[in-house]
VEXZA-965440 format. One record per residue (C-alpha): x, y, z; residue in three letters. Coordinates in steps of 0.1 Angstrom, whole numbers, plus 5000, padded with zeros to 4 digits. Each point is the difference from the previous one (the first is absolute). Example, Ala and Ser with C-alpha at 12.3 -4.5 7.8 and 13.67 -1.06 7.14 Angstrom:
BEGIN
512349555078ALA501450344993SER
//
This chain:
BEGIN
441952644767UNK500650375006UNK503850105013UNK500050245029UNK503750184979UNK499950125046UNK501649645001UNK503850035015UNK502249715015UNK503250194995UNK500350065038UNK499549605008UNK502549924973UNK502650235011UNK499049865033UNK500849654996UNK502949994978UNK502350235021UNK499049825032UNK500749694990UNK503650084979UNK501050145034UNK499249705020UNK502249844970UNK502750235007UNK499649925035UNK500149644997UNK503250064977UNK501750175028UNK499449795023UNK501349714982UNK503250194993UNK500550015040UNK499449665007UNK502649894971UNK502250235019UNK499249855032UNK501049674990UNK503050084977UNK499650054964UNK498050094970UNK499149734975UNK498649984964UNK496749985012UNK500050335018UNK501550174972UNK497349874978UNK497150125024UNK501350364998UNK500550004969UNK496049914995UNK499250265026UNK502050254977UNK498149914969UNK497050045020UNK500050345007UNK499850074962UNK496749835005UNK498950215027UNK501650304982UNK497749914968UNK497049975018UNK500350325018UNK500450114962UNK496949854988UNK497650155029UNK502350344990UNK498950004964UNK495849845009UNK500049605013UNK497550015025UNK497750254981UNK497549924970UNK501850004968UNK497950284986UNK501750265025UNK503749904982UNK501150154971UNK501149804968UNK503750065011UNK499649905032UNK498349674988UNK503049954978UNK502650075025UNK497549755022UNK500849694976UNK503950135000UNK500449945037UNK497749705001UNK502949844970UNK502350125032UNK498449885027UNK499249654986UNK504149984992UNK500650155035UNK497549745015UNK501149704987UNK504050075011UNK498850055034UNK498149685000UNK502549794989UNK503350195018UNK498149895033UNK498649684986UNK504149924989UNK500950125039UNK498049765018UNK501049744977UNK503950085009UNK499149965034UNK498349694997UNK503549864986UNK502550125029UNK496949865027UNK498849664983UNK503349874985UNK498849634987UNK500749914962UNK496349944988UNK499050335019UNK502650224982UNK499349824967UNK496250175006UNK501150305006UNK502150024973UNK497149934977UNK498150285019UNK502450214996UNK500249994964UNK496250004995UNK500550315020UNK502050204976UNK498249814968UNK496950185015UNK501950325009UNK501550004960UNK497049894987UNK497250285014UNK502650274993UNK500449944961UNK496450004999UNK499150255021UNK502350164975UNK499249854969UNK496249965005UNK499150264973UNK501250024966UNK501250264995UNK501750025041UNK498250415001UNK496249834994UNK499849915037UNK500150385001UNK498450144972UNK497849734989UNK500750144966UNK497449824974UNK501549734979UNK502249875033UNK499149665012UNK500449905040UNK500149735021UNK496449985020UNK500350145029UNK498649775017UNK501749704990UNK503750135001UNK498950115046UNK498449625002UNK502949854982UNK502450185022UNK498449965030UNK499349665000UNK503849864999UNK500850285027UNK497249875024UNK500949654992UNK503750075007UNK499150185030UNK498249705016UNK502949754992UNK502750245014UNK497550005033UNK499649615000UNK503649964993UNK501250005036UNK497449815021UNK501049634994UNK503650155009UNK498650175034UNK498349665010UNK503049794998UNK502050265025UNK500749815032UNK498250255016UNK496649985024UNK496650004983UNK499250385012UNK503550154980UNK498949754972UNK496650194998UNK501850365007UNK502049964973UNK497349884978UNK497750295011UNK503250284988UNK500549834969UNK496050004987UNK500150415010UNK501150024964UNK496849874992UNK498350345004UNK501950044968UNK498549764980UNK496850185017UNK500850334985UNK501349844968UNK496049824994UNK498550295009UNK502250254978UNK499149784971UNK496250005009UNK500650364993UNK502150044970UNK496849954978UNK498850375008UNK503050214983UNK499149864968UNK496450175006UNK499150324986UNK500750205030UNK503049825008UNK501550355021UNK497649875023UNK500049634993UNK503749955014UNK499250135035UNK500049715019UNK502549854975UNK502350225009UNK499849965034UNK500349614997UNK503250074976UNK501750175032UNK498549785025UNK501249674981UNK504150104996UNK500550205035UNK498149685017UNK502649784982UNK502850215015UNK498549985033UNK499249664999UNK503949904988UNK501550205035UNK497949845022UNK501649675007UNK503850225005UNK498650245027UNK500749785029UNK502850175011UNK498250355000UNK497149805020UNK502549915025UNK500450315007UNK496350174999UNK498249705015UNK500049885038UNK502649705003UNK497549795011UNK497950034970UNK503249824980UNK501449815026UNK500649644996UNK497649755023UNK502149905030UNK499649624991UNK501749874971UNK498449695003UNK503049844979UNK498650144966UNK502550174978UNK500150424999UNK502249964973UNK499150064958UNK500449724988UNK498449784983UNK499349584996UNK499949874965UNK499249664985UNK501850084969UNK503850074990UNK500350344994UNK500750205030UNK502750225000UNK500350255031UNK500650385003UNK502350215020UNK496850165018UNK499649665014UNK503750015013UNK499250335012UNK497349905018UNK501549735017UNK502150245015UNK497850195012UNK498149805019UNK503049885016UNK500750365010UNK496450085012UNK499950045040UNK497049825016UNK498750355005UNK500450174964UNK498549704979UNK497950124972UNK497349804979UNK502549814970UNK497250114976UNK500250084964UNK500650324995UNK503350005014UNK501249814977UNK502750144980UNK503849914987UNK503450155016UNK502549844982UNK503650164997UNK503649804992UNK501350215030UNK498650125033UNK501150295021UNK502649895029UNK497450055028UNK497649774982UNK502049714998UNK498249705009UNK496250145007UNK499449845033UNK497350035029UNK502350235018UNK500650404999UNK502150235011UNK498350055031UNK499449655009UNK502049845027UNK499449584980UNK496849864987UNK496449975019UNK499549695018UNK495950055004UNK498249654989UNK499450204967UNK503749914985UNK499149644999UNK497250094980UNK501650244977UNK503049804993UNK497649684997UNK498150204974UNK503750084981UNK501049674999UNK496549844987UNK499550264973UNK503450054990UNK500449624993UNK496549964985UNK502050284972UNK503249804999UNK498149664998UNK498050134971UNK503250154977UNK502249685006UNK496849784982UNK499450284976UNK503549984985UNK500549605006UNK502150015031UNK500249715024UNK498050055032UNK502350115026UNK501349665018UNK503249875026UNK499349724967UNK503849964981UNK498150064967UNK499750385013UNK502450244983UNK502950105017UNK499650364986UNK496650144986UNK500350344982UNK497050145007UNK498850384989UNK500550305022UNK496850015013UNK500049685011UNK503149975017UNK498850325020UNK496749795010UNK502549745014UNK501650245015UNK497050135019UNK499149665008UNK503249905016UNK500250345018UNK496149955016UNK500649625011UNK503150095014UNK498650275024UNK497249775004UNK502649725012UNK501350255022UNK496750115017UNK499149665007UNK503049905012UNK500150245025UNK503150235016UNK501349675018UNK499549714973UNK501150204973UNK503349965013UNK499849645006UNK498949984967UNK503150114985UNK502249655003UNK503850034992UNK499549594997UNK499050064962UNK504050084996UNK500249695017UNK498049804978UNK501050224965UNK504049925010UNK499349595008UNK498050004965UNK502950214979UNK503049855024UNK498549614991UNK499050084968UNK496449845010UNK498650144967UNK501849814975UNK499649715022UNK497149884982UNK498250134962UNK497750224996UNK497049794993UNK500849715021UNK499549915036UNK502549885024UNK500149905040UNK501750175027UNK502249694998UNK500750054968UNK500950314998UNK502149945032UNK502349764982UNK500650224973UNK501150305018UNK501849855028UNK498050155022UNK497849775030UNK496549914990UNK499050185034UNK501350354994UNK498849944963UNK496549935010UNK500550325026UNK501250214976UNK497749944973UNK496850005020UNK501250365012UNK500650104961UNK496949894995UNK497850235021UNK502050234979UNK498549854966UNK503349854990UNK499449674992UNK496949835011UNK498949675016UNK498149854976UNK499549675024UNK501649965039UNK503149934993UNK500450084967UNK500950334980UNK499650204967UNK501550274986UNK498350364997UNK500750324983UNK502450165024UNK501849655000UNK499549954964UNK502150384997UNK503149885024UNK500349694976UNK500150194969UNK500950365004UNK503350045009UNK499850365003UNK497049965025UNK502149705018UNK502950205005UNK498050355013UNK498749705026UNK503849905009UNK501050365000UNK497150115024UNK500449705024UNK504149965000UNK501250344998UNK497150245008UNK499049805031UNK503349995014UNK500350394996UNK496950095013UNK501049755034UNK503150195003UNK499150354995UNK499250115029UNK503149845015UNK501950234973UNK498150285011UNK501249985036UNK503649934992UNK499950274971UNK497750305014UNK498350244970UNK502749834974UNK499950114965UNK502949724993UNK498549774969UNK502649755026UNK498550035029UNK496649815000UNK498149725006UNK500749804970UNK503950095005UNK499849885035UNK498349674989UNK502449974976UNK502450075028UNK501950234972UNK501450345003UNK498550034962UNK497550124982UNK497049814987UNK501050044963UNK503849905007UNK498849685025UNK497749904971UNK502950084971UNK502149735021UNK497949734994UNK498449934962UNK497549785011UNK498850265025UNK499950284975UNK498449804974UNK497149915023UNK499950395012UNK499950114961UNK496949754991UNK498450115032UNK500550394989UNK498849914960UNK496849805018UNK499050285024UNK500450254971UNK497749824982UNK497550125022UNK496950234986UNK500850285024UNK503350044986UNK499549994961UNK502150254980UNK496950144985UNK499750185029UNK503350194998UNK499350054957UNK496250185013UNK501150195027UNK503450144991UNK500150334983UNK501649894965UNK497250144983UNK501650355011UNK503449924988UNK501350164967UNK500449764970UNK503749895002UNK500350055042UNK501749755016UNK499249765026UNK502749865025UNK498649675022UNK502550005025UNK500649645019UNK497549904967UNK501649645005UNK498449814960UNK498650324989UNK496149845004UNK498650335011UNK502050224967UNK498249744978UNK496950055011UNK500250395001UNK501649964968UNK497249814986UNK497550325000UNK502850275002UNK502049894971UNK501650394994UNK501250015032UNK504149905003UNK500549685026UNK502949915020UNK500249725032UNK502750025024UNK501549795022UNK503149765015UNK502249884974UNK499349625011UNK496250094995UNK500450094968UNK502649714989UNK497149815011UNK496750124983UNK498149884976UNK499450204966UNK496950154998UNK498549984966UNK501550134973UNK497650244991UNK501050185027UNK503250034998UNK500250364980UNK498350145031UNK502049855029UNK503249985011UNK501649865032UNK503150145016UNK502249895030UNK499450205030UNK499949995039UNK496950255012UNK502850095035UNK502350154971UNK499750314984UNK497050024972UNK502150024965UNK497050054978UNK499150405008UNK496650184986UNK498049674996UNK496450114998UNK499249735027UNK501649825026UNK498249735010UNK500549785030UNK497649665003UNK500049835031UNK503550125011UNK499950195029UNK497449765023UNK503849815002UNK501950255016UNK499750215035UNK499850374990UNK503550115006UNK500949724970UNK496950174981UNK501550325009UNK503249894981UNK498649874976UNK498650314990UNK502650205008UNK501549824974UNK497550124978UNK499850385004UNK502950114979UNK498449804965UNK496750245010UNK498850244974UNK497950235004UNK497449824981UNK500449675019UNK497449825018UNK500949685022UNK497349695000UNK499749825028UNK498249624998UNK499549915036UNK497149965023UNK498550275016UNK498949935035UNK496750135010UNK498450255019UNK498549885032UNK496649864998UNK500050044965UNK500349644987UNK497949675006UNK502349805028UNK501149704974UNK501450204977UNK502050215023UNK500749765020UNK501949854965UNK501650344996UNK501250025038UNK500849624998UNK502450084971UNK501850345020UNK500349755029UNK501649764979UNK502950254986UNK500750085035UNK500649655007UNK502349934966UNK501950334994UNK499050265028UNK497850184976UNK496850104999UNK496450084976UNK499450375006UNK497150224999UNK499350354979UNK501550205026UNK503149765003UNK500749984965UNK500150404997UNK501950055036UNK502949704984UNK500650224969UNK499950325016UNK502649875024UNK502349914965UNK499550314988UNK497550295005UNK500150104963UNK497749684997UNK496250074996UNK497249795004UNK497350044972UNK497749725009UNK499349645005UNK497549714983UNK498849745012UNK498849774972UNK496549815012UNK501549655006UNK503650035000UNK502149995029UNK502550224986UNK499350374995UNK501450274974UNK502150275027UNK501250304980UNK502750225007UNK501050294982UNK503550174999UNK500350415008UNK503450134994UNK499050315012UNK498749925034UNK502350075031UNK
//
């Protein structure tokens, strides 16, 4: 067949390949904005740029081949350009292949932060590594394919080669095979997402666009046959072509499912919006298994909160390619508690919607939780007594319960409606609480057994009739239960006030003393106007004492035993683990030796567990001389870091220079002007190097925080008012009360570790300042 040497598809090739490696740079882009967008970078996106890097050599080595003749008839070349021809195809093939499998290894890393189940990771895993077998494999023989390496060159005679042939079919096969499984990976996932049929099918149809890929990868091999043909300049045309097309189709194909944000913004709302009708199926990713292995992710938690956020007017389709993980130990102040409110909200939407959405929270959200707790071999979640009193669940988790209680709360609340909601809240539960801790109904009968209201009666001298009252009220409350009429068994909440004294006495403390306070506060605070007096409150006046809390309580040792269990039990609590304080403090930044002074640190609990991961750093607890008479040693491995010295915080501060002065729920006791002394006290020890801690809560902003977990936060500043005239305070508190000690004192920021009641307030000390 006679060759027209006129042929040229230099133009077309040039064409193609540069087209298409911007639309790849394009895509890249735009997936770097929508990460933005939504928060953070990940592994994955790093991987995907890195592939579109590597790419460009392959653009920039085909635009070296049509320089030096592809896309003419090999008779036109001259013998150097033929050599330096088989030089940069050694290149490209290398090139090629790192591409492939950098964007092969980023959709895989995204597949593990979206479908996080055990038997789903294990697969990826194993792609993962066939990956990089392929990836290590191709390139030593794209290398090694000629002996000696410069034959693939020269074809100098005595040199022996791999077939062409067979080395392209026996590298393309395992990348078209790989190729389709990385494609199939993800579809069973996307049909178990509690999502409607028409976003199961979307999803679907984003996923298979990578199939064009294993499109271009069939038809580059159909193709590969032709450069081991005599004219072979001309042969790998449309080889060439396919080479680019395959690689810059993969990077395109691995943005697509994270543009949604950037769509958000180019496409009309409605085009994304969510139908009106939720038509009680869940928005939410997650997913239903039949086997024990699900284990959830933070994007999930994320989610949840999101939707909670979402006005009725600003909902989005909850489809896949939003999907991604922002996960930090600490979240900026005016983040705290991600809730349906903003700044510029005046409370949450009422619209018919919010039923739905928070319906949709609590399904999907439980559905997750339901799934981990038979995964790892928890009991199901019962008012049964054999359910744990404490479950220690991961931090993913206990944010999913979080959400939960958050969304069927507000969903309560909405029902309810503005009148009901306050009937709702009955102050006959202290009624009930005090009759069961004041009669000791608990004990009155095992755990395990039955007993009748009669029963019971004679053995806590109380009359069968208010028994019988008293417990049917508990009841509705899910303590104890009525397993026939007239007779009664224990559950878990009952089954806790018979054997956890701690819990038992945060019960009495809450019903006996907190209750009286709270009914006489406001009698306090008309006979006391705007006191700051730690004597003049509610619980003084039901104490009908000129005292304080602490000294009315040091009178009586049965009074301050009960308040000390009932303070160990509620610091028990998840939201106030020391962890917290160890994460978010700044003893990373503190020179090897620097000391640490925990003022009021009471047992020295929260210098062990600093200690415990800051072991260079110099410990020492201070407080009241009886306090320390009376602690318990920590353990003995300790004992070289930490020291504990007699010393009353409204004296002057005899330790000067410390590195740290760190104060953990101290000042929430006192009104400011005690704070004020208290830091006062402090100034002179200051060195220039100085930085004071504060471990307190941080009330937030406005609108900022989902109602039940403020509502905690508020519940708790209340409360100090009531005990001590003191008060929670919020960022702009905290820096107005030091600034008022002293002006020299500087605020350089606050955390707020995700779950943790407490934050990390910093203050640092500038001699200098006027």
């Amino acid at each position: 067949m006679a060759v027209n040497l006129k042929d040229n598809q230099q133009a077309e090739i040039l064409q193609v390949t540069i087209a298409l490696s911007i639309v790849a740079d394009i895509a890249i882009v735009l997936r770097l904005i929508s990460r933005k967008l939504k928060g953070s970078y990940a592994l994955d996106d790093i991987l995907a740029v890195i592939g579109l890097v590597i790419s460009w050599g392959c653009l920039g080595l085909g635009i070296y081949m049509v320089k030096i003749g592809v896309g003419k008839h090999t008779q036109l070349s001259s013998p150097k350009d033929q050599e330096n021809f088989f030089k940069a195809l050694m290149a490209y093939e290398i090139v090629y292949f790192a591409t492939l499998s950098a964007t092969k290894l980023s959709i895989l890393t995204f597949y593990t932060r979206l479908f996080p189940t055990r038997s789903f990771k294990i697969a990826v895993k194993i792609m993962t590594a066939v990956v990089i077998s392929w990836f290590i494999a191709t390139t030593l023989v794209s290398i090694f394919s000629c002996k000696p390496v410069r034959a693939f060159w020269t074809h100098e005679p005595g040199s022996t080669c791999i077939v062409s042939e067979h080395f392209y079919i026996a590298n393309a096969v395992p990348n078209i095979i790989t190729d389709a499984i990385i494609l199939a990976l993800p579809i069973h996932m996307v049909w178990k997402l509690h999502t409607s049929k028409w976003e199961r099918v979307a999803l679907t149809f984003i996923f298979l666009l990578g199939s064009f890929v294993v499109v271009a990868s069939i038809i580059r091999l159909s193709q590969l046959h032709q450069v081991a043909s005599a004219d072979f300049m001309w042969g790998f045309n449309n080889t060439v072509i396919w080479s680019s097309v395959e690689p810059s189709v993969a990077v395109i194909s691995s943005c697509l499912p994270t543009m949604r944000p950037v769509a958000e913004f180019i496409l009309p709302r409605q085009w994304l919006s969510r139908s009106r009708s939720y038509k009680g199926s869940s928005q939410l990713r997650s997913y239903t298994h039949g086997t024990a292995e699900f284990v959830p992710k933070s994007s999930q938690v994320d989610e949840i909160d999101r939707m909670d956020r979402m006005d009725a007017e600003n909902r989005r389709l909850n489809s896949y390619w939003t999907a991604d993980t922002y996960s930090s130990n600490a979240v900026p102040l005016n983040a705290v508690g991600k809730s349906r409110y903003n700044s510029t909200t005046k409370g949450p939407s009422a619209d018919s919607q919010d039923i739905h959405v928070e319906t949709n929270i609590n399904v999907s959200a439980s559905s997750i939780i339901d799934s981990y707790l038979k995964a790892n071999g928890f009991a199901d979640i019962s008012f049964d007594i054999d359910t744990p009193f404490e479950s220690k669940y991961p931090e993913e988790i206990s944010a999913l319960r979080t959400a939960v209680l958050d969304a069927n709360t507000e969903l309560s609340d909405l029902l309810l409606g503005p009148k009901e909601i306050f009937v709702e809240y009955q102050y006959n539960y202290f009624v009930c609480m005090r009759a069961l801790y004041q009669y000791k109904i608990p004990n009155a009968f095992p755990v395990g057994q039955e007993a009748t209201f009669a029963e019971i009666a004679s053995k806590t001298n109380c009359g069968e009739v208010v028994v019988r009252r008293i417990l049917r009220y508990a009841i509705t409350n899910r303590i104890f239960k009525e397993v026939r009429k007239g007779v009664v068994a224990h559950t878990a909440t009952s089954k806790a006030l018979v054997e956890d004294e701690k819990f038992r006495d945060y019960v009495g403390m809450r019903c006996e003393e907190m209750w009286q306070a709270e009914l006489n506060t406001i009698p306090a605070m008309l006979k006391w106007p705007d006191s700051q007096d730690p004597a003049e409150t509610g619980f003084s006046l039901a104490n009908n004492s000129s005292d304080t809390m602490y000294r009315i309580m040091g009178q009586d040792p049965a009074r301050a035993q009960r308040f000390s269990n009932a303070m160990a039990f509620r610091l028990t609590g998840p939201s106030l683990q020391l962890k917290y304080l160890v994460e978010g403090g700044p003893w990373q930044s503190l020179p090897s030796g620097g000391t640490v002074i925990d003022i009021g640190g009471s047992h020295g609990h929260a210098m062990v567990a600093i200690a415990e991961k800051f072991p260079s750093l110099k410990f020492i607890v201070q407080d009241l001389p009886a306090t320390i008479a009376a602690r318990r040693p920590i353990p003995e491995k300790y004992n070289e870091y930490i020291s504990f010295v007699e010393h009353d915080f409204f004296t002057p501060q005899p330790i000067k220079n410390a590195d740290v002065y760190l104060f953990r729920w101290i000042f929430h006791n006192w009104a400011d002007i005690h704070c004020i002394r208290i830091l006062k006290n402090l100034v002179p020890a200051l060195g220039p190097n100085s930085k004071v801690v504060v471990s307190e809560i941080c009330l937030p902003e406005p609108n900022t925080m989902d109602a039940r977990q403020e509502r905690k936060l508020r519940a708790m500043d209340v409360a100090m008012m009531t005990l001590q005239n003191a008060q929670e305070r919020d960022k702009d508190e905290w820096i107005s009360l030091f600034k008022r000690a002293d002006e020299r004192f500087s605020f350089a920021g606050v955390t707020q570790p995700e779950g943790s009641d407490l934050a990390v307030i910093v203050f640092t000390w500038n001699e200098t300042e006027n």
